[in-house]
N, CA and C of each residue as an Amber inpcrd file, in Angstrom:
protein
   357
  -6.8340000  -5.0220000  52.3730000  -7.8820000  -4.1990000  51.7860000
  -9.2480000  -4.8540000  52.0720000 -10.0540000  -3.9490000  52.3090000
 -11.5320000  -4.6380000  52.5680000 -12.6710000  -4.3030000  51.3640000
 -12.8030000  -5.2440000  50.9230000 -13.8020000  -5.1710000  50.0220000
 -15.5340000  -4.7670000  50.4610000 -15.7200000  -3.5020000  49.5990000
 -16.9730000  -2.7250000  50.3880000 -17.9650000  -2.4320000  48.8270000
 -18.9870000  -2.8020000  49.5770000 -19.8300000  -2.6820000  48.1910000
 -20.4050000  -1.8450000  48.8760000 -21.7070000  -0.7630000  47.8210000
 -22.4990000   0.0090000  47.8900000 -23.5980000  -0.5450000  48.0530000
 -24.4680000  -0.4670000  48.2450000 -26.1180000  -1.0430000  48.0650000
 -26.9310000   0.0750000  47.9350000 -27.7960000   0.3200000  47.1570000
 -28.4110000   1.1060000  46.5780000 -30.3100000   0.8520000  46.4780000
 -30.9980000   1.6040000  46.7330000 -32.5190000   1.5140000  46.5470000
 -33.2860000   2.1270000  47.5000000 -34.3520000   2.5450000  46.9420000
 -34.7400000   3.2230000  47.9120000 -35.6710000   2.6350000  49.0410000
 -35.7130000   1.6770000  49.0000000 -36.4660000   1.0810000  50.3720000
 -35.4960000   0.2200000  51.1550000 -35.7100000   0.7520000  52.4960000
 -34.2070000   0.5950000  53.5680000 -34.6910000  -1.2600000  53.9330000
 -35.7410000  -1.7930000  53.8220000 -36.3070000  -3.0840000  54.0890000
 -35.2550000  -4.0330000  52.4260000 -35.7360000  -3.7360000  51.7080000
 -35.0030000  -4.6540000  50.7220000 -33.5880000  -4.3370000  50.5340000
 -32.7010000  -3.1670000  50.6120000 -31.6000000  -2.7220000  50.6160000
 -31.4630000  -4.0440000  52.1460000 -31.4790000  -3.9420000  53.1380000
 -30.7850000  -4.9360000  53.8090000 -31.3060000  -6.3880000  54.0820000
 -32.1990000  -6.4920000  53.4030000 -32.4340000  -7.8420000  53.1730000
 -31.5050000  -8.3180000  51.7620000 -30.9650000  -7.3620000  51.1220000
 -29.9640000  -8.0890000  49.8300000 -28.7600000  -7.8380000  50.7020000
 -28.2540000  -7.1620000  51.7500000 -26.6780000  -6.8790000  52.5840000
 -27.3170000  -8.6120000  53.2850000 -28.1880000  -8.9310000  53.3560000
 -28.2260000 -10.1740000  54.4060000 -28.1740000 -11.5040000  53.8760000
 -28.6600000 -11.4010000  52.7440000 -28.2800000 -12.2670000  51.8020000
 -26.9670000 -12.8370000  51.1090000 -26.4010000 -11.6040000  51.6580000
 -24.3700000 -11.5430000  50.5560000 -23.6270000 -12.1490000  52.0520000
 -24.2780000 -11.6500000  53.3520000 -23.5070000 -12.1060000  54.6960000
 -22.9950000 -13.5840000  54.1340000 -21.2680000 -13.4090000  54.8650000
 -20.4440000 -14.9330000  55.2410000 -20.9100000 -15.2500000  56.5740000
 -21.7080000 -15.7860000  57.3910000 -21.2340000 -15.5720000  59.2170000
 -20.0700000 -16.3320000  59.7800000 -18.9870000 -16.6230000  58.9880000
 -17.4890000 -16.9090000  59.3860000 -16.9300000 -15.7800000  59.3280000
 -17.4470000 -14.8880000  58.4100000 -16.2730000 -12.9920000  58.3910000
 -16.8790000 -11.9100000  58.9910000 -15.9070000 -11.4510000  59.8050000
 -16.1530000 -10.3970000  60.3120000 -16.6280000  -9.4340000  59.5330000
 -17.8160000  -8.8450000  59.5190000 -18.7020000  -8.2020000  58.4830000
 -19.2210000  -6.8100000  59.6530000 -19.1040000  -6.0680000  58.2700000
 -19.1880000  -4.2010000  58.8630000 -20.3120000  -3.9390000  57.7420000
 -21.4550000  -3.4360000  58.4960000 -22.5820000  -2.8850000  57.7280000
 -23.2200000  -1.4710000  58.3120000 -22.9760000  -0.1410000  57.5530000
 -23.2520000   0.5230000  57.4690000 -24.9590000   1.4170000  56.8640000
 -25.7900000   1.4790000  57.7580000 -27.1220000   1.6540000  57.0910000
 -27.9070000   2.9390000  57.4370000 -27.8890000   3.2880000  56.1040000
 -28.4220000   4.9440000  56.0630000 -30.1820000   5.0840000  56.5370000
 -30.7680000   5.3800000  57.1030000 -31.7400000   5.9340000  57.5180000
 -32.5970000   4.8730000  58.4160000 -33.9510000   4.5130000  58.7260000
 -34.1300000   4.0940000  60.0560000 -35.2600000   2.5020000  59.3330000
 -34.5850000   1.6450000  60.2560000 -35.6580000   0.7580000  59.9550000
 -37.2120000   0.5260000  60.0140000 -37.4920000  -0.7190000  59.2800000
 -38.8470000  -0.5560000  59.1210000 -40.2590000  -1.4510000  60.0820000
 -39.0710000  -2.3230000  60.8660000 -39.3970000  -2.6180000  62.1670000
 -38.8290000  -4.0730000  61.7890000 -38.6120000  -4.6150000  60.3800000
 -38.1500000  -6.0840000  60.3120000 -36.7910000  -6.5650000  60.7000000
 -36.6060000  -7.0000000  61.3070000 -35.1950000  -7.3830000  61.7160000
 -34.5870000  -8.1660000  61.1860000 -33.4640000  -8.2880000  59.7700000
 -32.8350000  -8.7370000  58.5610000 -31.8360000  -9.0680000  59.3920000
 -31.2430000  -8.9970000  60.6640000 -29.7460000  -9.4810000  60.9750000
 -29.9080000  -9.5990000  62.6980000 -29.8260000 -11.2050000  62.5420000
 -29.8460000 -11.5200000  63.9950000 -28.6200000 -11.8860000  64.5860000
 -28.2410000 -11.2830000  65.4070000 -26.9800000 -11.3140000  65.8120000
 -26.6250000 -13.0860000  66.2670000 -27.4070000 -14.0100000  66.6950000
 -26.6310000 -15.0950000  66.7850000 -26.7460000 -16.3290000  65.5590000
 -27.5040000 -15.2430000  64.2940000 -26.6910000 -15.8290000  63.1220000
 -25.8790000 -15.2320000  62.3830000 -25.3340000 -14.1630000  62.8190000
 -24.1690000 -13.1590000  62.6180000 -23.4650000 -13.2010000  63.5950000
 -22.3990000 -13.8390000  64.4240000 -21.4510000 -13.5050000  65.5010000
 -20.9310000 -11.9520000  65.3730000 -20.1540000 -11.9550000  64.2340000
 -19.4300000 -11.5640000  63.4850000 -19.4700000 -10.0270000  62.7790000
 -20.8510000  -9.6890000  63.1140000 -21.4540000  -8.8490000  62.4990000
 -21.5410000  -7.6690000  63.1730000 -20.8190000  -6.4840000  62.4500000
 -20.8600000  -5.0290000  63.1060000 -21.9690000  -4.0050000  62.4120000
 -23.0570000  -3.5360000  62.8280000 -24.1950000  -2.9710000  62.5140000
 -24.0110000  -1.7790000  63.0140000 -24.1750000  -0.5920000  61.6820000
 -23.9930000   0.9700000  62.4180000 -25.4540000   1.4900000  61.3400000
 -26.5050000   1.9740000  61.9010000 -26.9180000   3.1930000  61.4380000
 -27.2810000   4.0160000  61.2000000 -27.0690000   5.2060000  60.4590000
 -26.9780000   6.5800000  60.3220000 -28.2960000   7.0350000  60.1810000
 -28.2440000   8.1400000  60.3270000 -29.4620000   9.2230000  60.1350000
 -29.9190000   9.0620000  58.4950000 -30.4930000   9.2640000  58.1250000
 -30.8660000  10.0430000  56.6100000 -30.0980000  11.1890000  55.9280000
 -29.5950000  10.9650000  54.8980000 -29.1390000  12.3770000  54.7400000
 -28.0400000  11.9210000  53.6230000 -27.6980000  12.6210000  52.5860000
 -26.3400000  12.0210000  51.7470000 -25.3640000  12.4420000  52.1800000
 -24.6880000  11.1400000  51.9040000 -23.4550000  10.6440000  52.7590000
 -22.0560000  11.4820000  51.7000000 -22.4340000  11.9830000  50.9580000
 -21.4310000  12.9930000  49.8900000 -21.6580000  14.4310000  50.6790000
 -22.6850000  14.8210000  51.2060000 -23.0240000  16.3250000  51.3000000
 -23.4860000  16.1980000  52.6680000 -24.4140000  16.5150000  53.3350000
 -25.2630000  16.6990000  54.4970000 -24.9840000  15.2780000  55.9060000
 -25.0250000  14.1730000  55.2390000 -24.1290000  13.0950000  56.2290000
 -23.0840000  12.9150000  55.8260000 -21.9550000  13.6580000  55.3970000
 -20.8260000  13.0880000  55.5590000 -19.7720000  13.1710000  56.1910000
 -19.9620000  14.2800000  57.3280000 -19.3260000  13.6120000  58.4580000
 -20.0990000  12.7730000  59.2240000 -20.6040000  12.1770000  59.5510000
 -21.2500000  11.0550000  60.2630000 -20.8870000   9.7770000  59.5170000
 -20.8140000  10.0320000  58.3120000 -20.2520000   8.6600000  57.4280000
 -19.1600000   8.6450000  57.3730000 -18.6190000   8.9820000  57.6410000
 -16.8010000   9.7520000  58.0360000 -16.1710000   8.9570000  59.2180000
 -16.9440000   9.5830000  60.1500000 -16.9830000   9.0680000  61.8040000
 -17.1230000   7.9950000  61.9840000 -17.9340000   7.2860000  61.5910000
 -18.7000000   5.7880000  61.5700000 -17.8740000   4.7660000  60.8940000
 -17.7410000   5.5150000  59.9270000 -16.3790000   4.5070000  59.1380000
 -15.4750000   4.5080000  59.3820000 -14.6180000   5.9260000  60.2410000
 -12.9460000   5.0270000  61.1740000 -13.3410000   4.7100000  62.0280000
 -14.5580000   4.5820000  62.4720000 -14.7540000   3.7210000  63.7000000
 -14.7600000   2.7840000  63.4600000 -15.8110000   2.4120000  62.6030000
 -15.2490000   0.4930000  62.2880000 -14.2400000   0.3260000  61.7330000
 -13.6030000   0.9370000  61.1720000 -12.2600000   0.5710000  60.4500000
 -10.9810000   0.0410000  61.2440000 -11.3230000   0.7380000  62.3950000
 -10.0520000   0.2160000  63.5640000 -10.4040000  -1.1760000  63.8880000
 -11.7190000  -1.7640000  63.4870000 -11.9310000  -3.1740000  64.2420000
 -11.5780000  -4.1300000  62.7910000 -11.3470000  -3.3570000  61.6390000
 -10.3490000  -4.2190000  60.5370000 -11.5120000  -5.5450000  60.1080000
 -12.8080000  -5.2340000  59.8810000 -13.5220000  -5.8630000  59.3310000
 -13.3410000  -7.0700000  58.2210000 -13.4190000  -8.0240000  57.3670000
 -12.9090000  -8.3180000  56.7410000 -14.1780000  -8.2820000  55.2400000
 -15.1120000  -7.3420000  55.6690000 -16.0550000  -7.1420000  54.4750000
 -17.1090000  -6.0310000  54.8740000 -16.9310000  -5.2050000  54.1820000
 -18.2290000  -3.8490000  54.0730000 -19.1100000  -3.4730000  53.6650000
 -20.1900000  -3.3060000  54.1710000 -21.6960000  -2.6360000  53.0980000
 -21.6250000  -1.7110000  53.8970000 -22.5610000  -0.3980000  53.0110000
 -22.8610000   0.6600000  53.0220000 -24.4040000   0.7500000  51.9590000
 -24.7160000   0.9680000  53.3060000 -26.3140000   1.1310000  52.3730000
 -26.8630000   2.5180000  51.9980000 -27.3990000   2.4380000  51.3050000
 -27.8540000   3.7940000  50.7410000 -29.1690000   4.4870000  49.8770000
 -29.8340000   5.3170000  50.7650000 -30.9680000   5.2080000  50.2060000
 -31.3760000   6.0480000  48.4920000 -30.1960000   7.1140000  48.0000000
 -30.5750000   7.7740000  46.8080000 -28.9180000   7.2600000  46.0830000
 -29.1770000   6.8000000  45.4280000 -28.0240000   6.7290000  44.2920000
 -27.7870000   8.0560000  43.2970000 -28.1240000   9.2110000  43.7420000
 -27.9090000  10.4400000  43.2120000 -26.5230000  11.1960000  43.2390000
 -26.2140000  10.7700000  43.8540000 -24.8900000  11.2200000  44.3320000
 -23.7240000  10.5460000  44.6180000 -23.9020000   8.7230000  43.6910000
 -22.9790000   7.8610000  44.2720000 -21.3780000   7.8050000  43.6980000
 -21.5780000   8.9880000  42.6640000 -20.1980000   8.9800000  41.8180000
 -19.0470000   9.3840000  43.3230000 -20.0510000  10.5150000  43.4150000
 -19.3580000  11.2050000  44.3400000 -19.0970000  10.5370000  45.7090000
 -19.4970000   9.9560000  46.6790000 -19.6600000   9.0400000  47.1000000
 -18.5250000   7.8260000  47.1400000 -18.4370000   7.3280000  45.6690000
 -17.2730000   6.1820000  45.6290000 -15.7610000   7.0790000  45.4930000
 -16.1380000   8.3540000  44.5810000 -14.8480000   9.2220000  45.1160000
 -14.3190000   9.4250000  46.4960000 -15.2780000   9.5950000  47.3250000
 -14.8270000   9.8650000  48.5910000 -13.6900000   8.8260000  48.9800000
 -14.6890000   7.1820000  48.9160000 -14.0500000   6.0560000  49.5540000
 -12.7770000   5.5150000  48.2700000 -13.0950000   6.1730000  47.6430000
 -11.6410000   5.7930000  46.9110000 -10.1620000   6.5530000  47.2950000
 -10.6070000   8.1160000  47.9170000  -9.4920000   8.8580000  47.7760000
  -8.8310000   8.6650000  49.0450000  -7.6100000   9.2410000  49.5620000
  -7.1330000   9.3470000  50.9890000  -7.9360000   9.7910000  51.8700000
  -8.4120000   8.9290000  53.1760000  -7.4040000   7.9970000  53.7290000
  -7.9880000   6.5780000  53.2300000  -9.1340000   6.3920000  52.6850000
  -9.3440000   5.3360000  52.5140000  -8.9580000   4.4040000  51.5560000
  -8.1410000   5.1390000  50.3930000  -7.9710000   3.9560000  49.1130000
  -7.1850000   3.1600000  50.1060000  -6.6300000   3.3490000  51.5260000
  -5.6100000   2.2770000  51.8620000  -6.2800000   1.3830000  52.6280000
  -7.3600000   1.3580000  52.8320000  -8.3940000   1.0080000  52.9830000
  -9.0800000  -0.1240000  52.4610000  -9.7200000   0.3130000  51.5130000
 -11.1080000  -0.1340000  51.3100000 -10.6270000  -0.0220000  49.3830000
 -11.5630000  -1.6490000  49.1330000 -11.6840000  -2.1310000  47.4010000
 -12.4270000  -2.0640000  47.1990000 -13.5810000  -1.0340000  46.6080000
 -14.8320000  -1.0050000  45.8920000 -15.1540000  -2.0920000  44.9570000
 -15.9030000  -2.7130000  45.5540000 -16.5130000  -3.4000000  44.7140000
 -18.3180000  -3.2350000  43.6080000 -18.0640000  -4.0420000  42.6410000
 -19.6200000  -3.1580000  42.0630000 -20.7850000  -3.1590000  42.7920000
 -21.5840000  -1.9760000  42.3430000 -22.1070000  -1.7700000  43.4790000
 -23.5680000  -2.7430000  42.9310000 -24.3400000  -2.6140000  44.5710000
 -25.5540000  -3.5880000  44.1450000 -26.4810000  -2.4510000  44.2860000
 -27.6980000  -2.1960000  43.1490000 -28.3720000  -1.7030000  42.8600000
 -29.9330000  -1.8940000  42.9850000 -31.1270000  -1.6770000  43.6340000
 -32.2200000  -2.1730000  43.4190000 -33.2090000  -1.4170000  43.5530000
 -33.9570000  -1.9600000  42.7810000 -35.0330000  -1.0020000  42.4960000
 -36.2250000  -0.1350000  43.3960000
């Protein structure tokens, strides 16, 4: 099971500067990031070997992106990550959201962990 937290807030700069902060760079790490950066670069790949970076358009990942968050996620899923973020820019919709990644195919999957929240 891969343990996948949420990250939550609405500015896409501090949302992955706290996913960069939680990084192991011994584990293969899968990070999922909703809408477009802000030109700072939070994850340098040769202090991340390890590190799989996908991301998405804008849009909630319950309704309007969720096939793209769908797609993106058995895609990394076949490379069997051994830790997940998913970033996210509106926590409006995250009930729904952790329903998704809880239900089939993923409860076989993926361990929600609590989510990180910021302001």
């Amino acid at each position: 099971m891969i343990p996948t937290t949420l990250v939550t807030g609405h500015s896409a700069s501090k949302r992955e500067a706290a996913i960069h902060a939680q990084l192991d760079s011994t584990l293969s790490t899968a990070v999922i990031l909703e809408g477009l950066s802000d030109g700072r670069e939070h994850f340098q790949p040769t202090e991340h070997p390890h590190l799989q970076l996908h991301r998405i358009a804008p849009g909630c990942m319950c309704c309007t992106g969720n096939l793209v968050m769908r797609v993106t996620l058995n895609r990394l899923l076949r490379s069997k990550p051994a830790r997940l973020y998913i970033s996210v820019a509106s926590d409006t919709h995250l009930p729904q959201l952790r329903a998704i990644l809880a239900a089939a195919p993923y409860d076989t999957w993926l361990t929600l962990t609590e989510d990180l929240s910021l302001p």
